[in-house]
C-alpha positions as CSV (number, residue, x, y, z in Angstrom):
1,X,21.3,132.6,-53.8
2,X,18.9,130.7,-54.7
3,X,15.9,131.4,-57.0
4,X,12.5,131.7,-55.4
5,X,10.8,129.9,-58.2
6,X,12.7,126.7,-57.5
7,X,11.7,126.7,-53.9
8,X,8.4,128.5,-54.2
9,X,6.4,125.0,-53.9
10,X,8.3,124.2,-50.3
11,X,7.7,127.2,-48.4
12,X,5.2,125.9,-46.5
13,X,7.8,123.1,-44.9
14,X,9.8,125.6,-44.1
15,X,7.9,127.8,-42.1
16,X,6.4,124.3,-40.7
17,X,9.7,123.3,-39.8
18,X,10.4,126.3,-37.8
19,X,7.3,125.9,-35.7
20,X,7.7,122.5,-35.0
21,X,9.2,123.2,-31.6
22,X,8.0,126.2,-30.5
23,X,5.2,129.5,-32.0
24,X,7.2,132.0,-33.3
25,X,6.1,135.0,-35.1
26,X,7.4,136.6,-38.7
27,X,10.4,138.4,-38.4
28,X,11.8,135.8,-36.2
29,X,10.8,133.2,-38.9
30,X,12.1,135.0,-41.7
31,X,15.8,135.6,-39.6
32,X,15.9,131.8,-39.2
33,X,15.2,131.3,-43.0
34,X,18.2,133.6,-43.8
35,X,20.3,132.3,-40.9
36,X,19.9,128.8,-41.7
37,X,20.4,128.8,-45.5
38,X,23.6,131.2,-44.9
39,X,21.6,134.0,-46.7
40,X,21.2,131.7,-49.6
41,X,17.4,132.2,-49.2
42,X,15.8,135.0,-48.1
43,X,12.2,134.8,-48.3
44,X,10.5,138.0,-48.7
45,X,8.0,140.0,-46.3
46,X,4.5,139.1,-49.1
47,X,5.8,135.6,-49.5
48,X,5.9,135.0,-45.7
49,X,2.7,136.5,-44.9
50,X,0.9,135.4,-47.7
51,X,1.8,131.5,-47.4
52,X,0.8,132.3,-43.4
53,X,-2.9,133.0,-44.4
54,X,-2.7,130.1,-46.7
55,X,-1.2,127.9,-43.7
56,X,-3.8,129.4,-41.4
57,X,-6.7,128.9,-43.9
58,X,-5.8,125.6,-44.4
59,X,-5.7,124.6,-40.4
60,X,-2.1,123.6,-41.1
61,X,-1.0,126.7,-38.2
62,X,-2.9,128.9,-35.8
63,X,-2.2,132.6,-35.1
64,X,-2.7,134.5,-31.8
65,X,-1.0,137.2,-30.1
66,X,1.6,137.8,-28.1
67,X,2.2,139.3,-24.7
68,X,4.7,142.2,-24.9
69,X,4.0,144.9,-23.1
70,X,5.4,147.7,-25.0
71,X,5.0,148.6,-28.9
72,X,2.6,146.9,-31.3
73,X,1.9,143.5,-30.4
74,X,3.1,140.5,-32.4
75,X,1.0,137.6,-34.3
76,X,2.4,134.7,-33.6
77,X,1.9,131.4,-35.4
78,X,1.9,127.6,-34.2
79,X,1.5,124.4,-35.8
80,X,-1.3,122.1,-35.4
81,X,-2.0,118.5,-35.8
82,X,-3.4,118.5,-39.3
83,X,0.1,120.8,-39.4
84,X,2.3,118.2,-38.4
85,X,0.4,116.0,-40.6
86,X,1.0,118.2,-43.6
87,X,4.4,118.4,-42.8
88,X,4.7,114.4,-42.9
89,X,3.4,114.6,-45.9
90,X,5.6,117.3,-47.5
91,X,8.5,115.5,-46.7
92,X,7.9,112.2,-48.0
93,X,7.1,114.2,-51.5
94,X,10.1,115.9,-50.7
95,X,12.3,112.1,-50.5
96,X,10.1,111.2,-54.1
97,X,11.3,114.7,-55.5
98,X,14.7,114.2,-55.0
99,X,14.9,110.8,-56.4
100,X,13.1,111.9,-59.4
101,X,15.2,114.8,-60.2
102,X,18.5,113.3,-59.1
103,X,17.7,110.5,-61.8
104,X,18.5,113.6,-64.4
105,X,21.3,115.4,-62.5
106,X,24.7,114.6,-64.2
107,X,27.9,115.5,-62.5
108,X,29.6,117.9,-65.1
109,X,33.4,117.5,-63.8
């Protein structure tokens, strides 16, 4: 599993990721998270909803509700332009990151 701290700082790609084709709301996000990663990162409930008011904040994602008809009705989130931007962004820091860091990783065979 991995450790939150290391992947504290990317959070918000992931959840950016998710809504890049379609709004979604949190407990689908966070089944995607663990589905994706193999259960090798599960982000938990307060780090989900707190980096969604940050996102929202922001103007990187928008929240509104959903339609169901029965129960307590869902927040959903999508992504907006300055979002996608953001996203952009994110991932060319991601492409430095990795180059930085692999410059220190030695294979220990």
């Amino acid at each position: 599993m991995i450790s939150s701290d290391i992947i504290r700082g990317y959070n918000d790609i992931i959840i950016l990721y998710l809504l890049l084709e379609d709004s979604s709301y949190g407990y689908e996000i966070s089944k995607n998270i663990r589905q994706i990663t193999n259960e090798e990162y599960v982000m938990k409930e307060t780090t989900l909803y707190s980096a969604f008011a940050r996102l929202e904040k922001n103007g990187y994602i928008q929240s509104f509700f959903g339609e169901e008809t029965q129960g307590k009705r869902r927040t959903y989130y999508k992504i907006t332009q300055e979002g996608l931007q953001y996203y952009k962004e994110k991932c060319e820091e991601w492409e430095v990151t990795k180059e930085v860091i692999n410059k220190f990783i030695k294979e220990m065979g």
